[in-house]
PDB file of N, H, CA, C and O in Angstrom:
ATOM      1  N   UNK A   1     185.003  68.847  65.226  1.00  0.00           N
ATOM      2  CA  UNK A   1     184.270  68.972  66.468  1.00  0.00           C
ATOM      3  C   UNK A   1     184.008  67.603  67.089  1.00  0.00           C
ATOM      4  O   UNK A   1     184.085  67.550  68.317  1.00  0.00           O
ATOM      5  N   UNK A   2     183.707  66.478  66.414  1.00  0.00           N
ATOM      6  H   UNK A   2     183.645  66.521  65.417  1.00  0.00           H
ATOM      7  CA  UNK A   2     183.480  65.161  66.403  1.00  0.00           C
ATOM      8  C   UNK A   2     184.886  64.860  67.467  1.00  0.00           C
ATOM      9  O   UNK A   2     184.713  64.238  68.515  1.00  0.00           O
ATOM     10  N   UNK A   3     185.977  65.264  67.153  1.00  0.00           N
ATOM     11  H   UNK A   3     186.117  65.770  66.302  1.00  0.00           H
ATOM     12  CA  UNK A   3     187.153  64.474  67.889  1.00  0.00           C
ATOM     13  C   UNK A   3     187.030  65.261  69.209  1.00  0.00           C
ATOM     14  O   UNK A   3     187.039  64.650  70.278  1.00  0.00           O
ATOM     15  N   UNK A   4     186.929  66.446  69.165  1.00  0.00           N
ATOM     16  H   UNK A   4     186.922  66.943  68.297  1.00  0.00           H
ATOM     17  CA  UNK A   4     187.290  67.107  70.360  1.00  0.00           C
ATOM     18  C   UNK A   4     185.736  67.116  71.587  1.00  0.00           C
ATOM     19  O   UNK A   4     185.717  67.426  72.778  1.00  0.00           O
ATOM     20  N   UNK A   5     184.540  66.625  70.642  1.00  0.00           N
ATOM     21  H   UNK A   5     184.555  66.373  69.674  1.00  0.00           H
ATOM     22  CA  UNK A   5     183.550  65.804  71.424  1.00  0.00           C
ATOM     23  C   UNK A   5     183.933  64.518  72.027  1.00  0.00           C
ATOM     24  O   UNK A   5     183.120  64.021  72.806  1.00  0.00           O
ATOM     25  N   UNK A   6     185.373  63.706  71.730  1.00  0.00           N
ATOM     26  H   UNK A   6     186.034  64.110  71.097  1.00  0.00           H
ATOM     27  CA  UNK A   6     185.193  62.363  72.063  1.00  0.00           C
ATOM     28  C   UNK A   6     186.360  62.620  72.598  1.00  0.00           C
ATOM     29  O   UNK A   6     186.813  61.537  72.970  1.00  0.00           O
ATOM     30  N   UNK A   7     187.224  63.618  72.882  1.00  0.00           N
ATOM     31  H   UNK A   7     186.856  64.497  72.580  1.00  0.00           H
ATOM     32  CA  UNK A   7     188.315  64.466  73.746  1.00  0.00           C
ATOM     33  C   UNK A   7     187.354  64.244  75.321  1.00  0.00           C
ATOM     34  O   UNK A   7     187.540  63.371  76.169  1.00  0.00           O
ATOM     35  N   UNK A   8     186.371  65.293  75.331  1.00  0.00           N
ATOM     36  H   UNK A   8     186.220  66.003  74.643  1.00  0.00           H
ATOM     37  CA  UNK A   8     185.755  65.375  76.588  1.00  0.00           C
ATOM     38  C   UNK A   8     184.884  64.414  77.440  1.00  0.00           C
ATOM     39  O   UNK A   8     184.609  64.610  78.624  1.00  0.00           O
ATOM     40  N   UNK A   9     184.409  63.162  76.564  1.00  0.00           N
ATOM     41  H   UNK A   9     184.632  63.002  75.603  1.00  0.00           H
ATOM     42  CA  UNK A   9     183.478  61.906  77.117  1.00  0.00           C
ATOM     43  C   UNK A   9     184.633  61.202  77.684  1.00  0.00           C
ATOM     44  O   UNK A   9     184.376  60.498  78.661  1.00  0.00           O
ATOM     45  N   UNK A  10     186.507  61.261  77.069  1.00  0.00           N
ATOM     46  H   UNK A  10     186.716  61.833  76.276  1.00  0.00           H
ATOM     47  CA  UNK A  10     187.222  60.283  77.481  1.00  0.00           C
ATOM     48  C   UNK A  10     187.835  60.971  79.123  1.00  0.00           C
ATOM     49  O   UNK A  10     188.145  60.405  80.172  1.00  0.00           O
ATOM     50  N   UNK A  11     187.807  62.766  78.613  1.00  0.00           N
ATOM     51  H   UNK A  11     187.555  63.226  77.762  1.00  0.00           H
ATOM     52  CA  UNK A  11     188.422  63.408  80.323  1.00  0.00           C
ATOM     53  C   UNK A  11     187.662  64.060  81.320  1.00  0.00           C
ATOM     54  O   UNK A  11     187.947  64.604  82.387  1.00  0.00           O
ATOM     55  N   UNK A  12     186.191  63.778  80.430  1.00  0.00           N
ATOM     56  H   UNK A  12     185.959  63.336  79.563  1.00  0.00           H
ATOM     57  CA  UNK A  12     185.533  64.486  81.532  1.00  0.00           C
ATOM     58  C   UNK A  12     185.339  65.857  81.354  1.00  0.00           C
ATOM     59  O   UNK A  12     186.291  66.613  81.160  1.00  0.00           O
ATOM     60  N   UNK A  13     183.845  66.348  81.419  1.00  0.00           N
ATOM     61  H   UNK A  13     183.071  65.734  81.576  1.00  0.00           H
ATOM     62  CA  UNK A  13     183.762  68.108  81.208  1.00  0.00           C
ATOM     63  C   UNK A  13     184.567  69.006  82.195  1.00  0.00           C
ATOM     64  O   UNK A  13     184.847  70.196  82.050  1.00  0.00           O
ATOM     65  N   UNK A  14     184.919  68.069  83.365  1.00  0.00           N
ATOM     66  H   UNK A  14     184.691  67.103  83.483  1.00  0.00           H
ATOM     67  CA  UNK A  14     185.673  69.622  83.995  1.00  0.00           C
ATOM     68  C   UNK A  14     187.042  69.742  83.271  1.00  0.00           C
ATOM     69  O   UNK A  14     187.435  70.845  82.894  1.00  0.00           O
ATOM     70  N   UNK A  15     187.957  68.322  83.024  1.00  0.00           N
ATOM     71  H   UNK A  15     187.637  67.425  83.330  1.00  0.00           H
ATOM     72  CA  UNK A  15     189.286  68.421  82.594  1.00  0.00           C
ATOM     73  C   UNK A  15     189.289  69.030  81.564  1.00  0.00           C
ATOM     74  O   UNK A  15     190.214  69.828  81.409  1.00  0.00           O
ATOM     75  N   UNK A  16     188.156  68.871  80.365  1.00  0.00           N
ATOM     76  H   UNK A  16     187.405  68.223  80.492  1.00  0.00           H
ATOM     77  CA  UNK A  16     188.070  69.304  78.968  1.00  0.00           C
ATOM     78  C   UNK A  16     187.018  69.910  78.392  1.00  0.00           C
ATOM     79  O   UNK A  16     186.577  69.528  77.309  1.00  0.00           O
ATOM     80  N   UNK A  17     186.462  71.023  79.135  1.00  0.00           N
ATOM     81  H   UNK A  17     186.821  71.334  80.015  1.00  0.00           H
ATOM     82  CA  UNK A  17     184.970  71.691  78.665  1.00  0.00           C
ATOM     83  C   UNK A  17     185.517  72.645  77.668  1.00  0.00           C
ATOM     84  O   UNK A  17     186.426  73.472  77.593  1.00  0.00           O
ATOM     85  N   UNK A  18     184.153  71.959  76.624  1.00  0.00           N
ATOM     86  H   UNK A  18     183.415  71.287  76.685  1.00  0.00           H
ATOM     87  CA  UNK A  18     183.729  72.536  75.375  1.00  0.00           C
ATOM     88  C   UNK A  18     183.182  73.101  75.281  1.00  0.00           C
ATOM     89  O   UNK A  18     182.372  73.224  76.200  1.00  0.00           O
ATOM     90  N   UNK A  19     183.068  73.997  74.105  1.00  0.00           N
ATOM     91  H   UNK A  19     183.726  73.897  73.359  1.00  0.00           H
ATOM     92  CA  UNK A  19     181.891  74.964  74.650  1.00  0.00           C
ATOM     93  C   UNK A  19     180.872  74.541  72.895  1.00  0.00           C
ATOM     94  O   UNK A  19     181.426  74.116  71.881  1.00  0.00           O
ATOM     95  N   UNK A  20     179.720  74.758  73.000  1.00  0.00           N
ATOM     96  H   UNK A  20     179.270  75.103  73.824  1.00  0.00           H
ATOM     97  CA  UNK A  20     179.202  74.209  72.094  1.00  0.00           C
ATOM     98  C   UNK A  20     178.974  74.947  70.503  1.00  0.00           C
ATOM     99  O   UNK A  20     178.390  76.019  70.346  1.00  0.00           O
ATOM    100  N   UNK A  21     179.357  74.414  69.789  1.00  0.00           N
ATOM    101  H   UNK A  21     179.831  73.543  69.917  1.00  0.00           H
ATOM    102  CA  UNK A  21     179.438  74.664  68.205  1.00  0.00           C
ATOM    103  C   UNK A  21     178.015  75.192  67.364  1.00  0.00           C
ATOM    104  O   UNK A  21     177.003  74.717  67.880  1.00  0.00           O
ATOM    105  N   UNK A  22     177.805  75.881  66.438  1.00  0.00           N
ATOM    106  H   UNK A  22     178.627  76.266  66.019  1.00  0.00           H
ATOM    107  CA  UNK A  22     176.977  75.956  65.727  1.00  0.00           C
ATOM    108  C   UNK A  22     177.162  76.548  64.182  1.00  0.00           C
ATOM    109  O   UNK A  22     177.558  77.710  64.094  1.00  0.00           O
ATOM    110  N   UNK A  23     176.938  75.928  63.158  1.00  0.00           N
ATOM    111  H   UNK A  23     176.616  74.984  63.229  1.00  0.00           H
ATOM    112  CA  UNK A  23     176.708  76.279  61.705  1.00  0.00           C
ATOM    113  C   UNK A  23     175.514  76.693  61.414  1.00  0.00           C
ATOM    114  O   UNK A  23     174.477  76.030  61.420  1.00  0.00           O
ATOM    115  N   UNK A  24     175.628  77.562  61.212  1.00  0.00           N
ATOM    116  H   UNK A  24     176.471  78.101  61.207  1.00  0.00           H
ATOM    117  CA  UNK A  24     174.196  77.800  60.143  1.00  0.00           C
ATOM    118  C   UNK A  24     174.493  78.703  58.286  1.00  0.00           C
ATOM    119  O   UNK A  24     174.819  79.825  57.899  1.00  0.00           O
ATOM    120  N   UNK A  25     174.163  77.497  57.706  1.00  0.00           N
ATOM    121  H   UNK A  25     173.898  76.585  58.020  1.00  0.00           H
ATOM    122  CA  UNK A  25     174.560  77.884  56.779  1.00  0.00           C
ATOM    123  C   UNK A  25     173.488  78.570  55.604  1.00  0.00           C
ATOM    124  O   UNK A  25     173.829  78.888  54.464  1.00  0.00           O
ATOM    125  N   UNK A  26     172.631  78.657  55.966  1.00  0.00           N
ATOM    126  H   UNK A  26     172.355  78.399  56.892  1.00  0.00           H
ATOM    127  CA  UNK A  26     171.275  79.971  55.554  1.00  0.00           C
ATOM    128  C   UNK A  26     171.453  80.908  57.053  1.00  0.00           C
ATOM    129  O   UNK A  26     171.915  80.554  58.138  1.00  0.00           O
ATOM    130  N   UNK A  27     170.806  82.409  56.550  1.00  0.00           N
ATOM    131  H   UNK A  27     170.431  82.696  55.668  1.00  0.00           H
ATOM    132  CA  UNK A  27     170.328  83.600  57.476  1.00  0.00           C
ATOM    133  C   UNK A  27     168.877  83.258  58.130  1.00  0.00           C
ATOM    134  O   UNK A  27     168.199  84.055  58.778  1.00  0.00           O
ATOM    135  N   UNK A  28     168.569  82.020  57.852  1.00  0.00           N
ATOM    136  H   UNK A  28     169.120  81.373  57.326  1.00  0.00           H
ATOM    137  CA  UNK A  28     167.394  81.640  58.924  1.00  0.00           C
ATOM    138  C   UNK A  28     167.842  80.749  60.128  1.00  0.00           C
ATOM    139  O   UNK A  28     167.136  80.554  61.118  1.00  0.00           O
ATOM    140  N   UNK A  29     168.979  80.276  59.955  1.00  0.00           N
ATOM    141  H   UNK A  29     169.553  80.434  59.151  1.00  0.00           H
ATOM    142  CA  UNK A  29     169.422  79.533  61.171  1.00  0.00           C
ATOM    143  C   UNK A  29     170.003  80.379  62.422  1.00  0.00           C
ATOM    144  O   UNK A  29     170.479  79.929  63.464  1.00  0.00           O
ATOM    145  N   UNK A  30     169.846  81.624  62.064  1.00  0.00           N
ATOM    146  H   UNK A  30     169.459  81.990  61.218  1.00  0.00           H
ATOM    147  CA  UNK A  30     170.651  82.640  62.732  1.00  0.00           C
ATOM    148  C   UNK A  30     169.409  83.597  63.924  1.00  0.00           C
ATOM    149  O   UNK A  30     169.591  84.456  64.788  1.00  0.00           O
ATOM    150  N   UNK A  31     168.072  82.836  63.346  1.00  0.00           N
ATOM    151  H   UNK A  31     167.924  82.138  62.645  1.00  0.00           H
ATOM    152  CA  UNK A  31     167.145  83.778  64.027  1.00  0.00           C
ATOM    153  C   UNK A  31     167.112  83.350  65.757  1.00  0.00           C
ATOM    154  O   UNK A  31     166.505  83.847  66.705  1.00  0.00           O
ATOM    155  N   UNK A  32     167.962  82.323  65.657  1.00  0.00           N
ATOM    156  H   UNK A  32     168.456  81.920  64.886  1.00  0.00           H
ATOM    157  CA  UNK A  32     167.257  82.064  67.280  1.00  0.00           C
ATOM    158  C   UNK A  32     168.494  82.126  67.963  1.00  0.00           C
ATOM    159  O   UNK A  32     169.362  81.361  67.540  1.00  0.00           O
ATOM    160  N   UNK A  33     168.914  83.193  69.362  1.00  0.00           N
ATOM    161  H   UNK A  33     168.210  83.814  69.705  1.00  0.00           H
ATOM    162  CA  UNK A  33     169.735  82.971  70.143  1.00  0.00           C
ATOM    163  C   UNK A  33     170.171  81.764  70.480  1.00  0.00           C
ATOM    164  O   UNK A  33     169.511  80.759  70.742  1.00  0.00           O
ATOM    165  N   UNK A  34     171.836  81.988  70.451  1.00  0.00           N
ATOM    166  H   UNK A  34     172.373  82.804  70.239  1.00  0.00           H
ATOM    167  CA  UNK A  34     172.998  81.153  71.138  1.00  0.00           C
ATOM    168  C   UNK A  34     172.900  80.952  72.488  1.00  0.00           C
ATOM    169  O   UNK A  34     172.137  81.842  72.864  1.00  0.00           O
ATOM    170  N   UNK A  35     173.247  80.261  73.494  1.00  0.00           N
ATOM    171  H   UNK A  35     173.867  79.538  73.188  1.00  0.00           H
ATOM    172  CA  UNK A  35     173.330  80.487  74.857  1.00  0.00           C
ATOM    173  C   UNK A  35     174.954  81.072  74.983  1.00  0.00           C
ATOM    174  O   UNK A  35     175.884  80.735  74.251  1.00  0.00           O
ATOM    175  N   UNK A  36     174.989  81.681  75.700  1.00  0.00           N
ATOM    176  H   UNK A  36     174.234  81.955  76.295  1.00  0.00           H
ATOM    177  CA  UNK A  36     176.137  82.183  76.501  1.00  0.00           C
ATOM    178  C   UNK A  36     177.345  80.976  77.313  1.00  0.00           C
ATOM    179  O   UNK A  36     176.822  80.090  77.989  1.00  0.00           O
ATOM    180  N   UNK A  37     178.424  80.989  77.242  1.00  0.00           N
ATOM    181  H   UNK A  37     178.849  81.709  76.693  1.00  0.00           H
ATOM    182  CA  UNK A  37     179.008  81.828  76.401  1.00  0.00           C
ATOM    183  C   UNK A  37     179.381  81.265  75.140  1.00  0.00           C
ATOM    184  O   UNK A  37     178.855  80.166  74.959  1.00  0.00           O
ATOM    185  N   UNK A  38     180.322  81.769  73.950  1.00  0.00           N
ATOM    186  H   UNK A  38     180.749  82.662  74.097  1.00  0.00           H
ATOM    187  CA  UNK A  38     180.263  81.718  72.800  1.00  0.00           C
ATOM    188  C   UNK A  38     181.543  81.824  72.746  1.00  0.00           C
ATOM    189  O   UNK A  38     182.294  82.317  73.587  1.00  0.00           O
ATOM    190  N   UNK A  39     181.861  81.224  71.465  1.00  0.00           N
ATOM    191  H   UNK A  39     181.252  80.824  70.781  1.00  0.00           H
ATOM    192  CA  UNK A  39     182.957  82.097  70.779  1.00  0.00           C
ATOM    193  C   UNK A  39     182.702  81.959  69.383  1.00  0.00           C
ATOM    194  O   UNK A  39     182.464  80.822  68.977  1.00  0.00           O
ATOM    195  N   UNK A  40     182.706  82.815  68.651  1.00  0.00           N
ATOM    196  H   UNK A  40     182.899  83.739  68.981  1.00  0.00           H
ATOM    197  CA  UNK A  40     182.586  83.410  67.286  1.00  0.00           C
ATOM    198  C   UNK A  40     184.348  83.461  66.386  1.00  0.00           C
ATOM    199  O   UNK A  40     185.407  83.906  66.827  1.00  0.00           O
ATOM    200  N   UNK A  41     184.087  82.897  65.201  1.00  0.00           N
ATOM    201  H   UNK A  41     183.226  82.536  64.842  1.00  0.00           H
ATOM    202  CA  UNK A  41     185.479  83.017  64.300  1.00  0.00           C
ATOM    203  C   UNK A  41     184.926  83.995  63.360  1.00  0.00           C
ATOM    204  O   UNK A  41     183.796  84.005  62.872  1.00  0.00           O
ATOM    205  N   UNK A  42     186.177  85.059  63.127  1.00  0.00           N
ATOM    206  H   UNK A  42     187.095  85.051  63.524  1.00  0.00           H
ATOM    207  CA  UNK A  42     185.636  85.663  61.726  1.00  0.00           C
ATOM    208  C   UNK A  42     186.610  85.732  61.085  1.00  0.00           C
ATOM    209  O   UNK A  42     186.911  86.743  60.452  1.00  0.00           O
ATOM    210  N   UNK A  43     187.418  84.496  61.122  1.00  0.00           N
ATOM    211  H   UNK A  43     187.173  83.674  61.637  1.00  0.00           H
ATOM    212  CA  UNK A  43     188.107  84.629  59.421  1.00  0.00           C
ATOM    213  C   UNK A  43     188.292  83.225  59.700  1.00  0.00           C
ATOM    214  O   UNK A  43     187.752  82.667  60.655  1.00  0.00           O
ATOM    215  N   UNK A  44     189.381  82.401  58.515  1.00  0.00           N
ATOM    216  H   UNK A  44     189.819  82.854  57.739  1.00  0.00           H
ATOM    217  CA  UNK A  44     189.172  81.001  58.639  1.00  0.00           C
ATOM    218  C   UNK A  44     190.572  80.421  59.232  1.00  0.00           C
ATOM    219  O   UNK A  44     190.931  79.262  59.022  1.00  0.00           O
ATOM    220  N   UNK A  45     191.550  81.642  60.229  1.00  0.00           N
ATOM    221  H   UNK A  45     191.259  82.584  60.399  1.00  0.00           H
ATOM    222  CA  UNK A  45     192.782  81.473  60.520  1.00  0.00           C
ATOM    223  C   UNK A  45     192.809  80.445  61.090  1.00  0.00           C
ATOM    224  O   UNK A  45     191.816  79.789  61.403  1.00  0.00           O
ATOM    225  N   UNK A  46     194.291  80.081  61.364  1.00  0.00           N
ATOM    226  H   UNK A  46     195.097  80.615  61.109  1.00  0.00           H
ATOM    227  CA  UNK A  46     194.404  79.055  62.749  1.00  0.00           C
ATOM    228  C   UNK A  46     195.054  79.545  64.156  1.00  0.00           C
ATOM    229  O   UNK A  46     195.531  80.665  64.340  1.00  0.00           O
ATOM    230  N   UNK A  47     195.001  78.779  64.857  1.00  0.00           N
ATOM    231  H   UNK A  47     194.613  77.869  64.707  1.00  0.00           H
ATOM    232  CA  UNK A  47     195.548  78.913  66.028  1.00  0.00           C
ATOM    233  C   UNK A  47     194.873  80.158  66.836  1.00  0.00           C
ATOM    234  O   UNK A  47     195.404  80.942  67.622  1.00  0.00           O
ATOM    235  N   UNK A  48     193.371  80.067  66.327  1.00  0.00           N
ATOM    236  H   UNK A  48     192.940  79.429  65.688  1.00  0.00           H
ATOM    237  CA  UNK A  48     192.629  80.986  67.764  1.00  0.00           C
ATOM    238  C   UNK A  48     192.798  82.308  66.749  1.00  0.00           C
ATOM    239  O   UNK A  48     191.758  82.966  66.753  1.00  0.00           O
ATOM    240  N   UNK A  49     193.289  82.575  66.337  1.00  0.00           N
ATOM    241  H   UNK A  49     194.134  82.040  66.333  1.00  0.00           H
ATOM    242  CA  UNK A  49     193.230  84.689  65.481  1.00  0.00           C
ATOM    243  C   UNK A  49     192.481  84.335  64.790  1.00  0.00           C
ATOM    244  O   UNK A  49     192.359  83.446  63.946  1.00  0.00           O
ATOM    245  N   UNK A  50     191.628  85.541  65.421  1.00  0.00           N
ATOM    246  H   UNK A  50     191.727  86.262  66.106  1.00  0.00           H
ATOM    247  CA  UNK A  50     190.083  85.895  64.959  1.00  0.00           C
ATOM    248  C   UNK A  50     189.375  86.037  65.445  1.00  0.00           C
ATOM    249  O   UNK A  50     188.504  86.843  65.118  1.00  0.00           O
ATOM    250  N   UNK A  51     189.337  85.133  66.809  1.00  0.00           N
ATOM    251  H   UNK A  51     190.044  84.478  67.074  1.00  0.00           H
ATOM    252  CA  UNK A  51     188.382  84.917  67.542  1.00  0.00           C
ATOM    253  C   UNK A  51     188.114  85.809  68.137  1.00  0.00           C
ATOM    254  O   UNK A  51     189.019  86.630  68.286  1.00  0.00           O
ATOM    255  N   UNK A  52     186.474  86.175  68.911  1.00  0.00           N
ATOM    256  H   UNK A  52     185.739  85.508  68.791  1.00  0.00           H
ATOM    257  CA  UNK A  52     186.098  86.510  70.134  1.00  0.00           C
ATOM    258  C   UNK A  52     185.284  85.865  71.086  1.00  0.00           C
ATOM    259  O   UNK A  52     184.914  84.727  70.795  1.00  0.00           O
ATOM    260  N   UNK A  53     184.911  86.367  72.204  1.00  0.00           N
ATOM    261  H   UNK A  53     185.211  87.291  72.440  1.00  0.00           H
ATOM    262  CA  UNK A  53     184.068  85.484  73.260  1.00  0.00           C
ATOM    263  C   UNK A  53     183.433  86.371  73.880  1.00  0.00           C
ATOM    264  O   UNK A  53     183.729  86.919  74.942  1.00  0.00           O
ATOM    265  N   UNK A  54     182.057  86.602  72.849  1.00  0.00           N
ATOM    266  H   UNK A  54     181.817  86.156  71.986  1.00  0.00           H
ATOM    267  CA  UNK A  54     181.128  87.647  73.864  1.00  0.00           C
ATOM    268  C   UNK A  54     180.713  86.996  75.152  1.00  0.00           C
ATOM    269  O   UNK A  54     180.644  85.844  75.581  1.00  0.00           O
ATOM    270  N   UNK A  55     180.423  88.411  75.667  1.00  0.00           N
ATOM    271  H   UNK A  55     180.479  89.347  75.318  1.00  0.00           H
ATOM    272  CA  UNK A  55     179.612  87.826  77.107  1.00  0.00           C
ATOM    273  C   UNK A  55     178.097  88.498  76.940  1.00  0.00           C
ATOM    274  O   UNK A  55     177.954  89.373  76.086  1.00  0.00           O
ATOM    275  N   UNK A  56     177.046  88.113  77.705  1.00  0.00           N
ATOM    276  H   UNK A  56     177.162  87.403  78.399  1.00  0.00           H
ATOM    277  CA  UNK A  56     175.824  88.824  77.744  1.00  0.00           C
ATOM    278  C   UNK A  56     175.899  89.948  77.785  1.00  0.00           C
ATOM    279  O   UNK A  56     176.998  90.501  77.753  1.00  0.00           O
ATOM    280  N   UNK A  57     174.788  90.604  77.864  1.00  0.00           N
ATOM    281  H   UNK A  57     173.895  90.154  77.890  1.00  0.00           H
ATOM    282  CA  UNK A  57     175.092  91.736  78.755  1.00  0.00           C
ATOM    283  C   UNK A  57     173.706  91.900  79.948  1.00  0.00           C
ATOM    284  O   UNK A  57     172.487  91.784  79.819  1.00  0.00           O
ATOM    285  N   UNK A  58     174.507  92.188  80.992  1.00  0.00           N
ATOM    286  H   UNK A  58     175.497  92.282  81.097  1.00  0.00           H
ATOM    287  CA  UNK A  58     173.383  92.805  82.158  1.00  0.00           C
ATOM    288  C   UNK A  58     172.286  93.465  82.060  1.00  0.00           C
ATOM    289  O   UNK A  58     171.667  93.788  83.074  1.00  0.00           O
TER     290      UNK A  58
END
């Protein structure tokens, strides 16, 4: 995450927006909402399979 943070300070958030990361590695780090939007991995593949990108809801 470190490189692809120093990806976007060198092109700029519009050329290279990130969207922001989070670990929590206890079930207490989990109590407080994400902001929107997200993307979630659920397995440890590469190249993006797995992923999703909730949206809120209305």
């Amino acid at each position: 995450f470190a490189q692809l943070a120093r990806l976007q300070r060198e092109l700029g958030p519009e050329a290279f927006p990130l969207v922001p990361q989070r670990f929590c590695n206890r079930p207490r780090g989990l109590l407080t909402g994400p902001t929107f939007p997200m993307m979630v991995t659920l397995s440890p593949s590469p190249a993006g399979v797995g992923q999703v990108r909730p949206h809120p809801l209305l």
